[in-house]
C-alpha positions as a Python dict, from the first residue, in 0.01 Angstrom:
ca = {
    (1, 'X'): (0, 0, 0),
    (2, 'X'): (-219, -258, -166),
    (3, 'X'): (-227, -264, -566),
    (4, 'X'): (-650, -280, -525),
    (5, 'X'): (-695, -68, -219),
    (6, 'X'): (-1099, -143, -339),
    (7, 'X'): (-1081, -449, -142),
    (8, 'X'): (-934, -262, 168),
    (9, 'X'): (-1260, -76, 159),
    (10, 'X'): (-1485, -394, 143),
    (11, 'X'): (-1563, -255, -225),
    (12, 'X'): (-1679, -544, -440),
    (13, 'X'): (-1520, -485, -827),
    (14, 'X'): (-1639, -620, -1125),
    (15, 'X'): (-1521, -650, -1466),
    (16, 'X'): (-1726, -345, -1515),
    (17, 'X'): (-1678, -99, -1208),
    (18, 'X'): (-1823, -132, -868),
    (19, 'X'): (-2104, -307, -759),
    (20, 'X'): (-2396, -61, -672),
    (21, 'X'): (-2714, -36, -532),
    (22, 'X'): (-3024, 159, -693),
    (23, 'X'): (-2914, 406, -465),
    (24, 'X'): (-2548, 423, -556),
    (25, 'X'): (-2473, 269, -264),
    (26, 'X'): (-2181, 40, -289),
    (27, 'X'): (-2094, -266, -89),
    (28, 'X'): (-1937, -65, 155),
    (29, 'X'): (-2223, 155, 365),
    (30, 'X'): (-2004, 448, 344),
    (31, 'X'): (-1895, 479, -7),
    (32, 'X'): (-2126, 554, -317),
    (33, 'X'): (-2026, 517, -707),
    (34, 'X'): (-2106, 742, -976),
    (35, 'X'): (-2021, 795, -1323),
    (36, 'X'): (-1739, 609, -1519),
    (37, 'X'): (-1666, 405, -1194),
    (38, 'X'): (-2013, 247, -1117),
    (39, 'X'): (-2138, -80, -1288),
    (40, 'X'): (-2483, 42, -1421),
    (41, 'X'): (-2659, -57, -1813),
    (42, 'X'): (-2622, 363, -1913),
    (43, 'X'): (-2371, 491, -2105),
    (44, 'X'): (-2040, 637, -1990),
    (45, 'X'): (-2075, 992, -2086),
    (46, 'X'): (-2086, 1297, -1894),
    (47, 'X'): (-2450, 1386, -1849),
    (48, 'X'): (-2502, 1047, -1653),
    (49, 'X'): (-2196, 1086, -1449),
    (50, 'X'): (-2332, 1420, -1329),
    (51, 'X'): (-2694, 1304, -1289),
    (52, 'X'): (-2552, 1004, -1077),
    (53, 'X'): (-2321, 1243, -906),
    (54, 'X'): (-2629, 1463, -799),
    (55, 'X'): (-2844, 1157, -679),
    (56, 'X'): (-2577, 1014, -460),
    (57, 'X'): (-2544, 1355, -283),
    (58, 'X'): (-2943, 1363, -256),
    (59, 'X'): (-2867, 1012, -136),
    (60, 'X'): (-2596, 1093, 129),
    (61, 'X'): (-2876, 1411, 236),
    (62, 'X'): (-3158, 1154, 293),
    (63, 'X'): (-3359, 1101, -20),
    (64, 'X'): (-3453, 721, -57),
    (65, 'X'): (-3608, 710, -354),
    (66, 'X'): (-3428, 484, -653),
    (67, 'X'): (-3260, 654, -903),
    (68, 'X'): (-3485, 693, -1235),
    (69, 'X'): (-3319, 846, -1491),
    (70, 'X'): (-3413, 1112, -1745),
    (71, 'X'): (-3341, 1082, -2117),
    (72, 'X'): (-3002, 1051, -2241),
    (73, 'X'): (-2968, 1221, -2529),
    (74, 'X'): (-2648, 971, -2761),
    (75, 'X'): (-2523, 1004, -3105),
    (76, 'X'): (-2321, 716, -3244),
    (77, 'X'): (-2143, 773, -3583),
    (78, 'X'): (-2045, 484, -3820),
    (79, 'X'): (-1710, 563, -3955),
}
């Protein structure tokens, strides 16, 4: 087995996660990326995870609208 079974998949990788559409579609026509795995500008936290885990099932179900994303409620604390 391959130590980046990503490129195996035709998955393109960045520093960041995966390369993604506005769709979560990845470079692969078959595969979507949500959450702590996707490259996207939001924060890595739970409630987008799940919000991007819901679109990309609306996704694989036929919506084909962008993903637009609600507020994000974050608290960051200076120690």
């Amino acid at each position: 087995m391959t130590r980046w079974p990503w490129k195996m998949l035709g998955l393109k990788m960045i520093f960041t996660g995966l390369t993604w559409t506005n769709s979560c579609g990845t470079s692969n026509p078959h595969i979507y990326a949500a959450g702590d795995v996707a490259n996207t500008s939001r924060p890595r936290i739970t409630t987008v995870g799940y919000y991007e885990a819901r679109y990309a099932a609306s996704v694989i179900l036929g919506h084909d609208e962008p993903i637009t994303y609600p507020a994000v409620p974050v608290c960051i604390r200076d120690a």
